[in-house]
FITOR-224843 format. One line per 8 residues: number of its first residue (from 1); their letters; for each residue y, x, z of C-alpha. Coordinates in nm, 2 decimals, padded with zeros to 4 digits. Layout:
<sites>
NUM = a = Y:X:Z ~ ...
</sites>
This chain:
<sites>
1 = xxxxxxxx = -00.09:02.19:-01.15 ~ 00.01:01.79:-01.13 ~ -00.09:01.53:-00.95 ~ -00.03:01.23:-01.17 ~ -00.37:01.04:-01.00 ~ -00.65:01.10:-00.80 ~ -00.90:01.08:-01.10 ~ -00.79:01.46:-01.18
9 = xxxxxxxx = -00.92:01.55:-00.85 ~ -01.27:01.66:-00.72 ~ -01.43:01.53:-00.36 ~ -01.36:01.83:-00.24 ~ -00.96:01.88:-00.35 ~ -00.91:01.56:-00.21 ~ -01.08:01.67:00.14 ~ -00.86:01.96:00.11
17 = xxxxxxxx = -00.54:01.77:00.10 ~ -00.63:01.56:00.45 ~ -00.77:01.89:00.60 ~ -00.45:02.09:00.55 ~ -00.21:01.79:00.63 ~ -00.41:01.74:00.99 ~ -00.35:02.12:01.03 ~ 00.00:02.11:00.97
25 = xxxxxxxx = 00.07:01.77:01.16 ~ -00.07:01.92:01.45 ~ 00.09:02.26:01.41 ~ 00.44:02.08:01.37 ~ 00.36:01.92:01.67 ~ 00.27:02.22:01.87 ~ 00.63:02.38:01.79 ~ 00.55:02.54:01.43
33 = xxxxxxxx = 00.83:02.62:01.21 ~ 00.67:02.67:00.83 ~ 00.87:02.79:00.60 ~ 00.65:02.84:00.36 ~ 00.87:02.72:00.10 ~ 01.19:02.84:00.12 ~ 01.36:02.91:-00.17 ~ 01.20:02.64:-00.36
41 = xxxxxxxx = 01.36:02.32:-00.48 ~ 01.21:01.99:-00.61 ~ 01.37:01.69:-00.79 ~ 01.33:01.38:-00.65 ~ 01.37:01.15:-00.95 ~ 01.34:00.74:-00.87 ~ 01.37:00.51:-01.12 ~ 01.23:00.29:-00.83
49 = xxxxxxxx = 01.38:00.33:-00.50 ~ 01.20:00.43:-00.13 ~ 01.34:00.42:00.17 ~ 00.99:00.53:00.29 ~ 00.87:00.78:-00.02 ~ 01.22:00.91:-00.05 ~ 01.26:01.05:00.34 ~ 00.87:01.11:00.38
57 = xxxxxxxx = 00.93:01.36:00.10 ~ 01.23:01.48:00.16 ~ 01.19:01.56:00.54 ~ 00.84:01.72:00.44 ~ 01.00:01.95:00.22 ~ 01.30:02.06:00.45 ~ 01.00:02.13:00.72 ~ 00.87:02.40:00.48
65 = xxxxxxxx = 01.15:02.54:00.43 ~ 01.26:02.42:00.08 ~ 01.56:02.21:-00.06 ~ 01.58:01.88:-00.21 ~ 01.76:01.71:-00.51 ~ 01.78:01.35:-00.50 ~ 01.80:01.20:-00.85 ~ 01.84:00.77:-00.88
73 = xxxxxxxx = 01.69:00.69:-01.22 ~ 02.04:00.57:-01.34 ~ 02.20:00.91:-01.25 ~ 01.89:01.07:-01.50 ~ 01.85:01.06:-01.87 ~ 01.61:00.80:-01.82 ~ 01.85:00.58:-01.82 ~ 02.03:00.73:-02.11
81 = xxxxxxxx = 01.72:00.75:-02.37 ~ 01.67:01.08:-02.40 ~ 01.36:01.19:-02.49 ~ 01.13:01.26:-02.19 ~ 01.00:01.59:-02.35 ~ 01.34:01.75:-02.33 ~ 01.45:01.65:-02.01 ~ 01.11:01.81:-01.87
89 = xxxxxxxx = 01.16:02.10:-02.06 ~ 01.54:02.16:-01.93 ~ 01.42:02.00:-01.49 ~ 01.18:02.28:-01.52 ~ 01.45:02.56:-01.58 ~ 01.64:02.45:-01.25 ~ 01.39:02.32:-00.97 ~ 01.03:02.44:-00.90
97 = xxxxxxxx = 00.86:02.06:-00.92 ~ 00.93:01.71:-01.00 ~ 00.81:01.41:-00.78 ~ 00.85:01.07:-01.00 ~ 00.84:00.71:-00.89 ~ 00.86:00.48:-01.17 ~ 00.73:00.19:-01.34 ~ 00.52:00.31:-01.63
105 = xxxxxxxx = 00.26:00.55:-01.57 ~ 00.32:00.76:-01.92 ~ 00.63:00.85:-01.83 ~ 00.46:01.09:-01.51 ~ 00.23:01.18:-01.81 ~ 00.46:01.25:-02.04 ~ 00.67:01.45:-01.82 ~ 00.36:01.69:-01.67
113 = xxxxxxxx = 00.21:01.70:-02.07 ~ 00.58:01.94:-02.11 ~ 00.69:02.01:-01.74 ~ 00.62:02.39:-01.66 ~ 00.63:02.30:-01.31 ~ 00.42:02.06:-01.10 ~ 00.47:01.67:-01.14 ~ 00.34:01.49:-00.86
121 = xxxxxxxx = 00.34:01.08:-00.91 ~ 00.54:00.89:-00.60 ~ 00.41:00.58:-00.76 ~ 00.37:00.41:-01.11 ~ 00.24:00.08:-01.18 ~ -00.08:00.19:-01.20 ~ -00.12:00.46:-00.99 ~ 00.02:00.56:-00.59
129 = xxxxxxxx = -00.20:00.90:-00.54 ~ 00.04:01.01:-00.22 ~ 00.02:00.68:-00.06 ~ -00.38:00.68:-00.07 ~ -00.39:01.03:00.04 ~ -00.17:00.96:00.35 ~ -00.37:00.60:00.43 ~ -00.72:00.80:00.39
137 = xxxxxxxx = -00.55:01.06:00.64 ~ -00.45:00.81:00.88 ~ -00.83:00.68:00.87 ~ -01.01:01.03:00.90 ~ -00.79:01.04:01.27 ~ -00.86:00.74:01.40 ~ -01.24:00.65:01.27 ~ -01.35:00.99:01.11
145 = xxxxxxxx = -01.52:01.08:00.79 ~ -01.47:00.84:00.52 ~ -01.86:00.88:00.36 ~ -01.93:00.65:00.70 ~ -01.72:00.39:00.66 ~ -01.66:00.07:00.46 ~ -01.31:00.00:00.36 ~ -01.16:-00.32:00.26
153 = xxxxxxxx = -00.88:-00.42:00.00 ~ -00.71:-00.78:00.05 ~ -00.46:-00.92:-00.21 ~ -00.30:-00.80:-00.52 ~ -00.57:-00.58:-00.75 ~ -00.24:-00.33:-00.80 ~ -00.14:00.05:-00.82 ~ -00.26:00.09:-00.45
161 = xxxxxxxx = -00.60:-00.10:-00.52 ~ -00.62:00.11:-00.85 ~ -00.60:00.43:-00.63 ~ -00.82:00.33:-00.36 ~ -01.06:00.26:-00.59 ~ -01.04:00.62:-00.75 ~ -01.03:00.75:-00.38 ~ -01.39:00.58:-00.33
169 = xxxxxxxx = -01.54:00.69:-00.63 ~ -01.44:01.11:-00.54 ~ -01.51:01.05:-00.19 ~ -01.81:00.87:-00.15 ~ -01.73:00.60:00.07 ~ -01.78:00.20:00.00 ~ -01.48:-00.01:-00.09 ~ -01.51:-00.41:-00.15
177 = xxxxxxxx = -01.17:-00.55:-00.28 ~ -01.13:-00.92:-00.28 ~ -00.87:-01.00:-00.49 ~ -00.77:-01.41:-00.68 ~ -00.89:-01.44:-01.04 ~ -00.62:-01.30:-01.24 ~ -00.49:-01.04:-01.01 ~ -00.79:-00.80:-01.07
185 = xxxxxxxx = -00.72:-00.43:-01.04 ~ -00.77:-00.24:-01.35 ~ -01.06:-00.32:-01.56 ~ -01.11:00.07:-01.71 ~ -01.03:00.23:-01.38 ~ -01.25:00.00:-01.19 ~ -01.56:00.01:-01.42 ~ -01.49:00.39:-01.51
193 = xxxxxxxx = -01.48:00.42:-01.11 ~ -01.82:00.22:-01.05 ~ -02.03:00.41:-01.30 ~ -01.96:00.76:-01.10 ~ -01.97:00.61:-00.72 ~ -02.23:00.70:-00.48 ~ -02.16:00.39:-00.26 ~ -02.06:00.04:-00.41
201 = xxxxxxxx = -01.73:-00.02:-00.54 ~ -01.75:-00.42:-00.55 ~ -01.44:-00.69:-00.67 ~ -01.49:-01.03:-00.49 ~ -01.30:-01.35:-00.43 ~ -01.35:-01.42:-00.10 ~ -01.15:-01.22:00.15 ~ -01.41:-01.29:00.46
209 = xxxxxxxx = -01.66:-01.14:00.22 ~ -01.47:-00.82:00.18 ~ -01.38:-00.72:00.52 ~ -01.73:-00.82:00.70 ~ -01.82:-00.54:00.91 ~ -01.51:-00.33:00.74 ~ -01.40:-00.05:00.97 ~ -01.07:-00.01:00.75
217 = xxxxxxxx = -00.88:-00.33:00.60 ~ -00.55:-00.30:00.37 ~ -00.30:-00.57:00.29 ~ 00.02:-00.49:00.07 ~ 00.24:-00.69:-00.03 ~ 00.25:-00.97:-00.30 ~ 00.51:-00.96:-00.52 ~ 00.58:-00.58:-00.58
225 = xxxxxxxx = 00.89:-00.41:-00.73 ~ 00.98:-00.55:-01.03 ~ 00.77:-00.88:-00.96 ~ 01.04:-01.08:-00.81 ~ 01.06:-01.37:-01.05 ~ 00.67:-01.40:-00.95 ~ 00.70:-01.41:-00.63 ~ 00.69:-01.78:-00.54
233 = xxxxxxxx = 00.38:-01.85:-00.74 ~ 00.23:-01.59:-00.63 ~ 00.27:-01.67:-00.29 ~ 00.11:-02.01:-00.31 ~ -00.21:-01.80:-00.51 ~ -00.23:-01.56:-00.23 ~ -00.21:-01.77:00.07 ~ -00.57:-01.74:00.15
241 = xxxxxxxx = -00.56:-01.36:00.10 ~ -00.33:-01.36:00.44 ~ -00.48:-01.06:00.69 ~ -00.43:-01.25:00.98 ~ -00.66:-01.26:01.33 ~ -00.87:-01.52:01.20 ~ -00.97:-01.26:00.87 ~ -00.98:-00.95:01.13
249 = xxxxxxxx = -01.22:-01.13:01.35 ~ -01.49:-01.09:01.07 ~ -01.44:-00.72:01.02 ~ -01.59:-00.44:01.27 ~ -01.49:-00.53:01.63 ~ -01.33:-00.16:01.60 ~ -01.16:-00.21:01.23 ~ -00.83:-00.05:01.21
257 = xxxxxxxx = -00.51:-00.25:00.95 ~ -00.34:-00.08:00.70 ~ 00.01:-00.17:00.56 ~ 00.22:00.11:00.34 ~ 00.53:-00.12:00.42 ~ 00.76:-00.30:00.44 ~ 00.59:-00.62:00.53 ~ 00.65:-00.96:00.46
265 = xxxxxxxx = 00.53:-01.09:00.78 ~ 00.39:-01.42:00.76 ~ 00.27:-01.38:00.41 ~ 00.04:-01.05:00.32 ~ 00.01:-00.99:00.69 ~ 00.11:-01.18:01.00 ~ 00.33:-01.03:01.28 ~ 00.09:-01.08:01.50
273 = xxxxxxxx = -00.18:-00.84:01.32 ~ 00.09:-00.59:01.20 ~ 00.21:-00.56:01.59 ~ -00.15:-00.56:01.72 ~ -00.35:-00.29:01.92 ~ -00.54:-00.26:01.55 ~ -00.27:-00.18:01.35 ~ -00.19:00.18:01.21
281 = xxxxxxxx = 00.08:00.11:01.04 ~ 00.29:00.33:01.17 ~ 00.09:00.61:01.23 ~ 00.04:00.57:00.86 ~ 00.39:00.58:00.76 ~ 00.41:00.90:00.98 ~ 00.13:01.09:00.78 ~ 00.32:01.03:00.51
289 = xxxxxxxx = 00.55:01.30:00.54 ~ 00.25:01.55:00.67 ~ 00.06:01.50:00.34 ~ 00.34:01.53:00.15 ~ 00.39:01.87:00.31 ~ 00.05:01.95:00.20 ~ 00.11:01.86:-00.18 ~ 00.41:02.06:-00.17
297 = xxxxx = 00.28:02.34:00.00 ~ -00.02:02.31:-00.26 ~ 00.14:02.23:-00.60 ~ 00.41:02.42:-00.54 ~ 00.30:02.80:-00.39
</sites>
């Protein structure tokens, strides 16, 4: 089974995921050793580079037990132009799963349409499945069920936005994403998203409108990987999108910040925010690693 996106995934798979992840975060934490799977080997393949994704992944898989291969995009055929089907076909002879961060999201297709072991989707341009899982993790600790709250998006309509929107739809919970026109998240995914959702799934311009009475609020950054040469222009287009004190003080008195990092402090976030008592970034980054263990544990037993 691959996990290419969260469309592919009913409410109730995705609850799993968080469920098992809390279990195992708080077993590690009470002095479990899993080895659940030891003896199994995954291939880390990166065409974009993680400091964050790579040791999340890699550390969740060495506390189950298994091994890891670490493979930059230019040390891959990717580089080299072979076809994709072929080096799927050969990856699955030698290693037990393949985790992909890249740029375009048919290449994770591609590779799980001929892979005979699981593909799971570290981030594409259009997707970042693991990332939401982890965020909606980190949310179910500190505010409980997600069918009760309202969550926010701030910024860029990108891969993360396009997954949080998907996350919404399968888990019922309302989601209003204030993004600058031209920066919209995608228009398929979005609409597609909208005509299954049980609570509204609403694009906006205005930012205050978006996180009023929000118990969750996201920021990311502006320029992503790959986006450099934008990265001045967008920065004067994003400037009001800035989750600073001013923004929070319209959410929920209680609303909690989310930031997959790194942060540009001072522009997508300021430091003051990021360092403040309603910040969970880095309890966020830590859950990274537990629900990676529980993708691994599921895709790959």
């Amino acid at each position: 089974m691959h996990l290419t996106s969260l469309w592919n995934f009913s409410r109730a798979e995705l609850a799993a995921y968080i469920e098992r992840a809390l279990t195992l975060k708080a077993e590690a934490k009470a002095g479990a050793r899993h080895q659940m799977l030891a003896g199994k080997v995954i291939g880390l393949v990166f065409e974009k580079p993680s400091t964050r994704t790579r040791v999340s992944f890699e550390a969740a898989m060495y506390a189950l037990g298994g091994q890891v291969i670490y493979l930059p995009g230019r040390d891959t055929q990717l580089a080299r132009n072979e076809p994709l089907k072929d080096m799927a076909r050969v990856m699955s002879r030698y290693i037990h799963g393949l985790v992909v961060r890249t740029y375009g999201q048919e290449i994770v297709e591609e590779l799980a349409r001929y892979a005979t072991v699981p593909v799971i989707n570290a981030l594409t341009d259009l997707h970042h499945p693991c990332q939401i899982l982890s965020d909606i993790m980190t949310v179910v600790e500190k505010r409980g069920p997600m069918a009760n709250l309202k969550v926010a998006w701030v910024g860029d309509g990108n891969n993360m936005a396009n997954s949080w929107i998907q996350a919404a739809c399968r888990l019922g919970f309302a989601l209003t994403l204030a993004c600058p026109e031209g920066y919209d998240p995608d228009a398929a995914i979005l609409k597609a998203a909208q005509a299954e959702a049980v609570k509204p799934i609403t694009l906006v311009r205005d930012p205050r409108e978006a996180v009023r009475e929000a118990q969750v609020i996201n920021a990311d950054v502006w320029a992503s990987m790959g986006q450099e040469a934008e990265a001045e222009a967008r920065i004067r287009v994003f400037q009001p999108y800035q989750v600073n004190s001013a923004l929070l003080r319209q959410a929920d008195p209680e609303a909690i910040v989310l930031h997959c990092l790194p942060a540009h402090r001072g522009e997508e976030i300021t430091d003051e925010v990021l360092e403040g008592p309603q910040s969970a970034a880095w309890d966020q980054a830590e859950n990274k690693m537990h629900i990676h263990k529980a993708i691994l544990e599921r895709h790959l037993l």
